[in-house]
C-alpha positions as CSV (number, residue, x, y, z in Angstrom):
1,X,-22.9,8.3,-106.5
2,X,-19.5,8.5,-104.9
3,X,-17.5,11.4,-104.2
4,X,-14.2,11.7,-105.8
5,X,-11.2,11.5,-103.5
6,X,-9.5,14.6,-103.5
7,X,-5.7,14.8,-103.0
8,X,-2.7,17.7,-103.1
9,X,-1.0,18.4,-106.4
10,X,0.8,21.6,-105.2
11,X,1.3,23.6,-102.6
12,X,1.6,27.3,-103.6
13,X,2.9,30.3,-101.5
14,X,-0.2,32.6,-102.0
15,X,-3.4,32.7,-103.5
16,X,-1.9,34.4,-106.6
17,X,0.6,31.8,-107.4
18,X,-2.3,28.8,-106.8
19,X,-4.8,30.8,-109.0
20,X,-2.1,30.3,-112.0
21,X,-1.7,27.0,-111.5
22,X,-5.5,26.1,-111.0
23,X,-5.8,28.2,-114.4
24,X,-3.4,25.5,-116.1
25,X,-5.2,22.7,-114.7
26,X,-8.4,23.8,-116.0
27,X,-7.1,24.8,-119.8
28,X,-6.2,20.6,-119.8
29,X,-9.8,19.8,-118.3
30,X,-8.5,19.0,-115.1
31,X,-10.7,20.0,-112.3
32,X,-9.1,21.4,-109.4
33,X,-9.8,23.2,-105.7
34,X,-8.4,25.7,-104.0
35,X,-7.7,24.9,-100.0
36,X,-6.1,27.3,-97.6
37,X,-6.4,27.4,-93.7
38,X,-6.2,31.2,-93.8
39,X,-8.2,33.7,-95.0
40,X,-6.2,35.2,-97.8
41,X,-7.9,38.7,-97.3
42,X,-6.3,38.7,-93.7
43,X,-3.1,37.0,-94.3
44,X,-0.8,38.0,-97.3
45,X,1.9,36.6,-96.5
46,X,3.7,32.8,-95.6
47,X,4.9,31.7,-92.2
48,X,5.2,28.6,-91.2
49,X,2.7,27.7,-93.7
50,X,0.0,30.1,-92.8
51,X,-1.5,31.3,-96.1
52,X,0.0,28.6,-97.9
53,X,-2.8,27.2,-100.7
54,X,-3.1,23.8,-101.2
55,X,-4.0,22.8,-105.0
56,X,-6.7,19.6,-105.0
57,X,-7.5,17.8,-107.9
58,X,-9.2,14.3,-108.4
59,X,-7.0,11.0,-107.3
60,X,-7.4,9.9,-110.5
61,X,-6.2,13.0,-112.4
62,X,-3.4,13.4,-109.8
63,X,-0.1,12.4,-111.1
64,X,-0.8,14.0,-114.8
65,X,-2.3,17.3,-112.4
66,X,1.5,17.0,-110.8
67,X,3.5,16.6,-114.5
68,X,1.7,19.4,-116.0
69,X,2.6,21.5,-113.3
70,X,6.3,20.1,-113.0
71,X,6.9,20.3,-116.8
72,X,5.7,24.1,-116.2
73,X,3.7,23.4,-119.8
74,X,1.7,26.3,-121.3
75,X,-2.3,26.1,-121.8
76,X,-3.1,24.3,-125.4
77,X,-3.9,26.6,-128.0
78,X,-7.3,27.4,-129.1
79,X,-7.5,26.8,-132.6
80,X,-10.9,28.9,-132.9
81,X,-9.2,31.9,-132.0
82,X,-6.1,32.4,-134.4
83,X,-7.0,34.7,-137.3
């Protein structure tokens, strides 16, 4: 089998801000990776890109990955859960 090619849909500030947008991705079934070359419990902070986290998703999920996140869209609605 071969291994999806992974490639950078954002590029968020801290883990926090990564972790909402992974969240998104995931409520529109889009599988997603969190990369950071720092460890977050050590580094809190950006400089010069340390503690930056890099958002990866799937080549071929990319580009609607990168409109969700631009339109800013909300998570669809769960029908099961309205009363």
């Amino acid at each position: 089998m071969t291994e999806a090619k992974l490639v950078e849909v954002y590029r968020a500030t801290n883990m926090m801000e990564a972790q909402v947008i992974k969240s998104l991705l995931d409520s529109y079934g889009i599988p997603s990776i969190l990369e950071s070359n720092a460890s977050p419990s050590i580094l809190n902070i950006t400089v010069d890109g340390l503690g930056e986290v890099r958002v990866m998703a799937r080549e071929s999920r990319a580009a609607e990955a990168r409109k969700l996140i631009h339109n800013g869209k909300t998570p669809p609605k769960d029908e099961s859960q309205e009363e």
